[in-house]
C-alpha angles and dihedrals in degrees: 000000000000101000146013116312109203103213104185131352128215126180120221103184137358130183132160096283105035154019128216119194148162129232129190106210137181114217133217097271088050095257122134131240152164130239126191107202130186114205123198136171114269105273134222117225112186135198107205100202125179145149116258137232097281073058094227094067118101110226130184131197120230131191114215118195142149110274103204102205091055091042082225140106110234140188116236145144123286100270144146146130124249097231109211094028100078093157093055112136115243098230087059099043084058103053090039091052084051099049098046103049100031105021091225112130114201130220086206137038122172130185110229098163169002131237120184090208100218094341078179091070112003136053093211120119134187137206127213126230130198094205111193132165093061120192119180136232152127111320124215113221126189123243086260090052104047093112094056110123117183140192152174118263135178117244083252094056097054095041087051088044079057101057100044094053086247078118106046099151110125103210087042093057089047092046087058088048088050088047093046093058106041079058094072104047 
């Protein structure tokens, strides 16, 4: 036996927007195991990124909102998930989760990555989109996002929000790192 074997499968909890369930497993060497998992739908994580008014400076859009299980409000990338819809293409979740928290709309969303979000303890997986070509308009938040607040800011200012721990999430700071290095090919 060359990998995990999953023996039997319980769920423990399930809400809209996750499953958590438990999953005896025998490993390569035949010893058992257990395994908690938390699956969630695939994710969209988006980088708004535009020129700004002097026309020659880089901007990017940021959403800032209370995290409650941090009990902090936090900077981050546009990003979410469309529960009940688990076949929606990514393109379009991108383009949905942008809309709707910042109320830009892109001519352009490209796909420069992939993040698997903790692959120690959840199945959910996120792709990242370079989103150019920004026009701006009413977004259209859900009830769970009415306190979200976003803004422009300079490359500096994101890299130095970064540094500072004013940006914490994870899959934003990784994003940046995807983007960055797309840049320089």
């Amino acid at each position: 036996m060359d990998s995990i074997q999953t023996l039997r499968t319980r769920e423990l909890y399930r809400n809209n927007w996750l499953t958590i369930r438990e999953d005896d497993i025998r490993r390569p060497d035949g010893s058992a195991g257990i395994y908690a998992v938390v699956d969630k739908p695939s994710y969209a994580l988006v980088i708004p990124r535009d020129l700004g008014p002097d026309s020659r400076t880089q901007r990017f859009h940021l959403v800032e909102q209370f995290r409650y299980p941090l009990g902090l409000r936090r900077w981050e990338f546009p990003q979410g998930t469309a529960p009940g819809l688990p076949e929606i293409d990514p393109v379009e979740l991108a383009a949905r989760e942008l809309h709707e928290e910042t109320g830009l709309r892109a001519d352009s969303m490209t796909q420069i990555g992939l993040l698997d979000v903790a692959p120690g303890m959840s199945s959910q997986r996120g792709r990242v989109f370079l989103a150019t070509g920004i026009s701006e308009g009413p977004h259209a938040r859900e009830h769970e996002e009415q306190d979200m607040r976003s803004a422009w800011f300079t490359r500096d200012e994101v890299e130095q929000m970064i540094l500072e721990g004013v940006i914490t999430d994870a899959q934003s700071i990784a994003a940046w790192a995807l983007m960055t290095l797309v840049d320089r090919r």
